[in-house]
N, C-alpha and C positions, 0 to 999 in steps of 0.2 A: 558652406561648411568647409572646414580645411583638410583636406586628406591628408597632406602633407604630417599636420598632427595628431591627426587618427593611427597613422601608419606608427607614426614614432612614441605615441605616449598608451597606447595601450598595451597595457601587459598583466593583469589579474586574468590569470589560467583560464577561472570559470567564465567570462567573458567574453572567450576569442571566438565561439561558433556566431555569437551575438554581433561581434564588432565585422567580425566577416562580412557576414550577410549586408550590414552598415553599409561598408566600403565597397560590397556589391553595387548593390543599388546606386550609392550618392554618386560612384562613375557614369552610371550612366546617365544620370540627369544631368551630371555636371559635364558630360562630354554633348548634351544638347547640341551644343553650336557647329556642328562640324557640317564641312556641304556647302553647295552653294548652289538655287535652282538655278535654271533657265531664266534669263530674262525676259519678262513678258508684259503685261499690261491689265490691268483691273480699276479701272475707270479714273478718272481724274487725279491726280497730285499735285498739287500745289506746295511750294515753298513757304513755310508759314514764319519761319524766325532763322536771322544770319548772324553768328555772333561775331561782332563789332571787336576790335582790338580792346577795349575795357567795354566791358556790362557792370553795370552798376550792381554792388553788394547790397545783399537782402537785409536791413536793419533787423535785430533778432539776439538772442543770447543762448549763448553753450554752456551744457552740464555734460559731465561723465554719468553716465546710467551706471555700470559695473566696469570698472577698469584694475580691478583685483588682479591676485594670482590668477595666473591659469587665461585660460583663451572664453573672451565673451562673444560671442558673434551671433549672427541671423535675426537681427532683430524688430520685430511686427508690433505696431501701434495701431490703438483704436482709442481717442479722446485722452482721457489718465492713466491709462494700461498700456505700457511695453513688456511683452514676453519675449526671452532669447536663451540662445545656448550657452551653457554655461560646462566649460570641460578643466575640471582641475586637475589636468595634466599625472593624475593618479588612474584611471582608466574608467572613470565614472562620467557621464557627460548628464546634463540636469537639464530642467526645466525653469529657470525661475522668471519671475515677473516682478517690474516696479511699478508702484502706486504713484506717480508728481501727484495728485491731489495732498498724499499726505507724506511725500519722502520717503517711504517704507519700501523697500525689498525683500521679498520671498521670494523661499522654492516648492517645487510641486513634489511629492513623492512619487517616488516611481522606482523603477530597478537599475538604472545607476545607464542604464540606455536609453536615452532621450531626447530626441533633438528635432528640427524640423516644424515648431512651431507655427502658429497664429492665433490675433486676439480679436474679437468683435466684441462688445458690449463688457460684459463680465465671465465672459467664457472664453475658455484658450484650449486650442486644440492643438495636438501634439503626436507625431511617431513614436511609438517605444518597441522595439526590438527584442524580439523573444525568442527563444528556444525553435516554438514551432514557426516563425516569421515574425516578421512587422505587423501594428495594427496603430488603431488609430482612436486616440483618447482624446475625450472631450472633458475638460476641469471646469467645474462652475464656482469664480474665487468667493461668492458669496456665502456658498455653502460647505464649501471644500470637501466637493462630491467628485470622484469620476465616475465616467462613463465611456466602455469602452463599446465601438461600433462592431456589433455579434457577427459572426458567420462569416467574415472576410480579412484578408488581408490587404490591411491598408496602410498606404503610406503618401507623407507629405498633406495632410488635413488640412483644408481652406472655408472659416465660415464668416458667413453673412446670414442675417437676420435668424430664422429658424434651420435654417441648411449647413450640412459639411457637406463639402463635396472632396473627392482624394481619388489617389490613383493607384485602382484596384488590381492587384497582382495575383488576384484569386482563382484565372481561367487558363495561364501559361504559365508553364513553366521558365519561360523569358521573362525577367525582369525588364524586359523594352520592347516587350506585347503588352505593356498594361494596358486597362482603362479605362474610363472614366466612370465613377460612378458617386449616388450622393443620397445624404443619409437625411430622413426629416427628423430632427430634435424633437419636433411637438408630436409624431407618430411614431416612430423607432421604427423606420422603413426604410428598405434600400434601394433604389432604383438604378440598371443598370444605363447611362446616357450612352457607350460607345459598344459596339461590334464588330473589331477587324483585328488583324495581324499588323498594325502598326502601333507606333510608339506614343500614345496619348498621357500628357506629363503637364507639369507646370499649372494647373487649373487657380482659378482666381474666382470669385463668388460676391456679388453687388452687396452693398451692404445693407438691402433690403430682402435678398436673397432670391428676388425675383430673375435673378441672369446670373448664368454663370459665363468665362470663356477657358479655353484652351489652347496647348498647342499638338499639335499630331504633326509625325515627319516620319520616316524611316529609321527601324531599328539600332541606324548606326548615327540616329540623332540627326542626319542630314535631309532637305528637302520640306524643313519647318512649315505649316500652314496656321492660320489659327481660326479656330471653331467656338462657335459660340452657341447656347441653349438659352430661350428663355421661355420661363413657366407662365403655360398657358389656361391651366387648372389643377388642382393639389395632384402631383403624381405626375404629368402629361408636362413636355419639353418639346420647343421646336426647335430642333440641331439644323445650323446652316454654317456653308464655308464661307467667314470673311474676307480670305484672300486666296490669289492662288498662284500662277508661273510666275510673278513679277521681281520677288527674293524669296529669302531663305530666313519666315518670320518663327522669333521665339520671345517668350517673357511678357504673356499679355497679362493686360489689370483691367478693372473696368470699375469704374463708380454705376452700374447699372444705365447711363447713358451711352457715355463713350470708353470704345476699347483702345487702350496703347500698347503697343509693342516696340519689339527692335524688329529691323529687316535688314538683312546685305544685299546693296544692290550697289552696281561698279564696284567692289569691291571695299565697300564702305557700307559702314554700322552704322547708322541712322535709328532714329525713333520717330515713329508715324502714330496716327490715331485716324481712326473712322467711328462713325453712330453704331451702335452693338446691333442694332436691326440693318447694318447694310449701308454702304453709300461712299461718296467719291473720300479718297484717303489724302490726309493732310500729313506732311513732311515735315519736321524740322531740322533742317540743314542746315549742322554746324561742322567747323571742322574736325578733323580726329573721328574717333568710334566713341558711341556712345550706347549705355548699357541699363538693364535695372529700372525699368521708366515703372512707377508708380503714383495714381492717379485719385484727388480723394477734392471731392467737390470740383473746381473751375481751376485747379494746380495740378499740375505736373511735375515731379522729380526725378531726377535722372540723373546719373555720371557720365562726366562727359571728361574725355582728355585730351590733356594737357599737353597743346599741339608745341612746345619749348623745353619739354622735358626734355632730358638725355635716358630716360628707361620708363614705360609705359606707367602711367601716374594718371589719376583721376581725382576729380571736384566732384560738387555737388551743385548742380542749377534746378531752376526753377520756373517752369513756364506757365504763364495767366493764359490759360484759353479766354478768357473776358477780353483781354486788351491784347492779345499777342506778344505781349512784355517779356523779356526773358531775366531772369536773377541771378546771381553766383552766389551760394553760400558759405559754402570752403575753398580757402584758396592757402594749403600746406604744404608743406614737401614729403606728407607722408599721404597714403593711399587711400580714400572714401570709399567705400560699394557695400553692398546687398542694404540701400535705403530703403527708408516707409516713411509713408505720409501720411497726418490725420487733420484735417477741417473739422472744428470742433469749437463751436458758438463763437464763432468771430476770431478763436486762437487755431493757427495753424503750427505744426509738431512736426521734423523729421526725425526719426533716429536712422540710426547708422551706423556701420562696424568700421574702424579706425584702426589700422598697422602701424607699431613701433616695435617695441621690445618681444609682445606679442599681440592680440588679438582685442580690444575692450570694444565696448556700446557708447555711443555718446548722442545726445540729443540737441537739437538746434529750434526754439521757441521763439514765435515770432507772431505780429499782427496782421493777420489777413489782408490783403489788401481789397480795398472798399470797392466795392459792387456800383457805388454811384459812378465810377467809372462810363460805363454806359451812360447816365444819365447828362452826365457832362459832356459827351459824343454828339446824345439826342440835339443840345443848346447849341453846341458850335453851327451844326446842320441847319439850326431854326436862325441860326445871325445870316450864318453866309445864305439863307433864301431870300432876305431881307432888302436885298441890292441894295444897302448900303453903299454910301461913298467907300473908296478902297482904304482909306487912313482911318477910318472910325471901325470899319468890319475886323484888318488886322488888327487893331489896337487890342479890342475887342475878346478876336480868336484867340488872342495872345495868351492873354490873359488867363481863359479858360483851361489853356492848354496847356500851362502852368499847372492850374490846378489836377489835371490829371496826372502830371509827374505826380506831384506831391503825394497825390494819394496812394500810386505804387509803391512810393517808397515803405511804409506808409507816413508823413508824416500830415496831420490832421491838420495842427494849426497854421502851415503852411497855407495848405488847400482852402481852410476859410477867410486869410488873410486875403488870398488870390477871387475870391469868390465878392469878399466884399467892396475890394479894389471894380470887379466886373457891374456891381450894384450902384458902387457910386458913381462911376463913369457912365453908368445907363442912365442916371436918373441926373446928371448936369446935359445929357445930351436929347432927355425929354422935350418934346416941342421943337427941335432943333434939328440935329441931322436924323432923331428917329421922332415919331410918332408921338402923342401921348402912349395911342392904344400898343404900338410896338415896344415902346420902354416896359410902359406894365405888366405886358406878358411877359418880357425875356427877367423884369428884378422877379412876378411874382414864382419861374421856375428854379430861377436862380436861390431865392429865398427857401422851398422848399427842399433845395438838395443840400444846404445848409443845414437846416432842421435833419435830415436824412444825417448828418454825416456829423453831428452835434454840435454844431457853433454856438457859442456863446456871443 
């Protein structure tokens, strides 16, 4: 959210105790990143992706979500639902959400202080700022019900499956003592997950709702760690620390498997990921600082910049944990960040807040990239065991290995042109440099990752 035009566009009287307390708060989340720990070590790191002077562009197409008056930003997707802020510059900031199923845009009512959304399924959860504090409202668009979470004050609401989790301001009077605590929708119960004097912020919640993470660092937002819960019976959490002396992590996400974040280490913003239960941390080291990592199936997205600007500028990429792949999405001269991701029956969705004149939403729709990926991995492995002559195994791998470009791109009919290029070559080279029995296995796999991947 932008303080900036918090500071400058609110001005209805009744308002100002409200936008205050606002502008309380969103500094200090928004001063998160300050700090920088010790360097240390927490088991394995590996380099998993370098970006190359060109990475190839993610095939996909762009919509404006709301590029209206006034400032659209922070915007959260799940499958057809993006909710975001909507501030028209009159001193009311909203809630609204669009439908891509059916092009429709709504707003949530509320008291004209609203901001800090998220959407899971058909419910969107949301801050709204009041007199006595902040709490934290749950919309259900089907019914156009709220519900607001009793007994606390809450702020910045994050749900997955039947859970909100937020960060409960309810036991300090420091708004950067909060902590973490998380509400079950199907019981109207609150459980408290954190107990300290430090700064527990930023929570993210799987979209099964079975794992939550976090981050916890010092008051003054330095000395980042991130902490993860996951439910081990309705009510009951197992809280353990993901990382710890090696940087200064903030902005974790998790799909209920793996958690990603950012971390500074050498003096460099990186985004890493580790399994939410624990284990060696994977790097990916690109140039520049890189921020916002959001994680939704076997994709990662993230802003990364733009190591040729002349003034700090970001894109938007994307990385396959399947194939190690890396993507660029935007490549503008104006500024991409606070992205989301949604995997969502074979279509994947980013939206994203875009800088020009002021602030709008915009979304980037594209094809998943195919999962037979792998399977085409499996086939190279099964030629090169083959000892094959080396002219027939390359020809061969070639070929294959074709086809898995093709398919991150994603383009299909490439990948089955490449596929049956590998079929017909197996089956003139039957009895010959390969086998009967060797040719038959490699067209009958070959054949069914075709089928897998719909060849005509």
């Amino acid at each position: 959210m932008n303080i900036k035009q918090i500071e400058m566009h609110r001005t209805l009287p009744h308002s100002r105790k409200m936008i205050a307390l606002l502008i309380t708060i969103l500094l200090a989340v928004i001063n998160s990143g300050a700090g920088f720990a010790a360097a240390g070590s927490r088991g394995a790191v590996s380099v998993a992706a370098s970006q190359a002077s060109a990475v190839p562009m993610l095939p996909g197409s762009f919509q404006a979500v709301n590029n209206g008056p006034g400032d659209q930003s922070d915007p959260h997707v799940d499958c057809n639902l993006v909710s975001y802020t909507n501030d028209d510059f009159q001193g009311f900031l909203t809630i609204r959400y669009y439908d891509f199923a059916t092009s429709t845009d709504h707003v949530i009512s509320g008291n004209g202080a609203n901001l800090l959304s998220d959407v899971s399924g058909t419910r969107i959860a949301f801050t709204e700022a009041t007199l006595d504090g902040p709490q934290v409202v749950v919309f259900e668009t089907a019914t156009q019900q709220r519900t607001v979470v009793p007994g606390v004050h809450g702020f910045m609401g994050r749900l997955g499956g039947n859970l909100l989790a937020f960060q409960d301001l309810s036991y300090f009077a420091n708004a950067n003592e909060a902590e973490i605590s998380v509400y079950d929708l199907s019981t109207g119960t609150v459980t408290r997950l954190t107990n300290d004097t430090l700064f527990d912020k930023m929570v993210s919640v799987s979209p099964t709702g079975n794992a939550l993470v976090w981050e916890k660092s010092q008051t003054d937002g330095s000395g980042g760690d991130i902490y993860a819960a996951i439910q081990t019976s309705p009510g009951v959490y197992s809280v353990s620390a993901l990382t710890g002396a090696a940087g200064d992590e903030h902005n974790p996400h998790t799909n209920g498997e793996v958690v990603v974040y950012t971390s500074k280490r050498a003096s460099e913003t990186d985004i890493f990921l580790q399994p939410i239960g624990g284990g060696p941390e994977t790097q990916l080291a690109l140039p520049g600082e890189q921020r916002d990592p959001s994680i939704s199936g076997n994709l990662i997205v993230f802003e990364s910049e733009v190591p040729t600007a002349t003034w700090p500028q970001y894109d938007i990429f994307v990385y396959n944990l399947n194939t190690g792949n890396l993507f660029q999405v935007t490549n503008t001269p104006v500024n991409e960040f606070l992205s989301d991701i949604t995997v969502c029956g074979g279509v994947g969705r980013i939206v994203y807040t875009t800088s020009s004149a002021d602030l709008d939403v915009a979304a980037f729709t594209f094809e998943v990239p195919s999962s037979s990926s792998g399977q085409i991995t499996d086939l190279i492995a099964l030629v090169r065991s083959l000892n094959l002559q080396k002219g027939i195994e390359n020809s061969l791998v070639t070929k294959l290995q074709f086809v898995i470009v093709a398919l991150e791109v994603p383009d299909n009919a490439t990948a089955c042109s490449y596929l049956t290029s590998f079929i017909n070559e197996t089956q003139a080279q039957s009895g010959k440099k390969l086998t009967t029995a060797q040719a038959s296995q490699l067209i009958n796999l070959a054949t069914q990752i075709k089928g897998t991947i719909g060849c005509q």
